[in-house]
N, C-alpha and C positions, 0 to 999 in steps of 0.2 A: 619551329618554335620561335619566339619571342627571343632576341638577342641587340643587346646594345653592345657597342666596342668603343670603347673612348682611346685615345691616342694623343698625341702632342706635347705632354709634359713635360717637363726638364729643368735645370737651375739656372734663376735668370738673375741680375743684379735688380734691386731698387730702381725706379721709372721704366725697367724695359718693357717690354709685350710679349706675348705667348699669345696663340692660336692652338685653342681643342677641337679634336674632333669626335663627334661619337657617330658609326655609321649604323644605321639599323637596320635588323631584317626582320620576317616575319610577322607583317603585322601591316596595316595601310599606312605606311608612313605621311604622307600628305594631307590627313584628316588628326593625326594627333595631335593631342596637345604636350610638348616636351616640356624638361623642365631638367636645370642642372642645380647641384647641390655641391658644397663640400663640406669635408672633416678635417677639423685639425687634430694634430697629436692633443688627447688630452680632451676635448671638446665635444658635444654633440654634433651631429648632423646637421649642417646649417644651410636652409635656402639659398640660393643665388638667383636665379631667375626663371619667367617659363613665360614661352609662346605658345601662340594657337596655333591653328591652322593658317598656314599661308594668307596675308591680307589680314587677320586676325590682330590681337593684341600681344606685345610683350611688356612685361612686369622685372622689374630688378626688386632686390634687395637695398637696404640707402647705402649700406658698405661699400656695393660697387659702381652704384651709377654714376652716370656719368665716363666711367672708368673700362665696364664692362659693355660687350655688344653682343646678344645673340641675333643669329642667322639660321637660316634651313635651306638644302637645296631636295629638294622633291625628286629631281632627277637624278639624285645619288643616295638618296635616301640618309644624308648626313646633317646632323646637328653639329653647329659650332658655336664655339666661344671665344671671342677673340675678347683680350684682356690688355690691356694699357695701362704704362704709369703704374706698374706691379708697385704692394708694399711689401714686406717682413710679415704682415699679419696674412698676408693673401695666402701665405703659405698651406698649406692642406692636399687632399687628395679630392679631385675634382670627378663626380660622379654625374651624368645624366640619367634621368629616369623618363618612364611614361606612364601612365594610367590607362587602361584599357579595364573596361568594365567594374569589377569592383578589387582586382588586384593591381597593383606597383611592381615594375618591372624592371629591376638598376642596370647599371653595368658594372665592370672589374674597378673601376675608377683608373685616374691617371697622376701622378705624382705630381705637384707644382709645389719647387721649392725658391723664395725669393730670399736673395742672400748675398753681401756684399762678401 
């Protein structure tokens, strides 16, 4: 079945980076389009960004650009999101999802908390 796993979260100070991973199985990873999202305490479910297929297009949100970068490696079947220049608001649980036919498929999410 359909399975995301996100990993890398942790508490970082203001300007640091963090690096997400989400590894997936189940599913052609190489032809997906991913896409991450987060929650804050308190908040709706907010876009972050989504690529295509390898070669394809990636899309941010204005919050993060510049700031954020997604990547895929195909041969690991992993999504990441390497993050820079963290703020206080970045703060949230960082979920990647996928779209496969007409359902959404998340993961557990990963905790990023920025914090002096």
């Amino acid at each position: 079945q359909v399975q995301l796993v996100e990993s890398g979260g942790g508490m970082v100070q203001p300007g640091g980076s963090l690096r997400l991973s989400c590894v997936a199985s189940g599913f052609t990873f190489s032809s997906a389009t991913m896409s991450w999202f987060r929650q804050a305490p308190g908040k709706e479910r907010e876009w972050v960004g989504t690529t295509t297929r390898p070669g394809g297009t990636t899309n941010y949100a204005d919050s993060v650009k510049g700031r954020f970068t997604i990547s895929r490696s195909s041969a690991k079947s992993t999504l990441y999101l390497q993050m820079n220049s963290l703020k206080p608001e970045d703060t949230a649980v960082y979920y990647c999802k996928v779209w496969l036919g007409s359902l959404d498929y998340w993961g557990q999410g990963t905790q990023v908390t920025v914090s002096s």
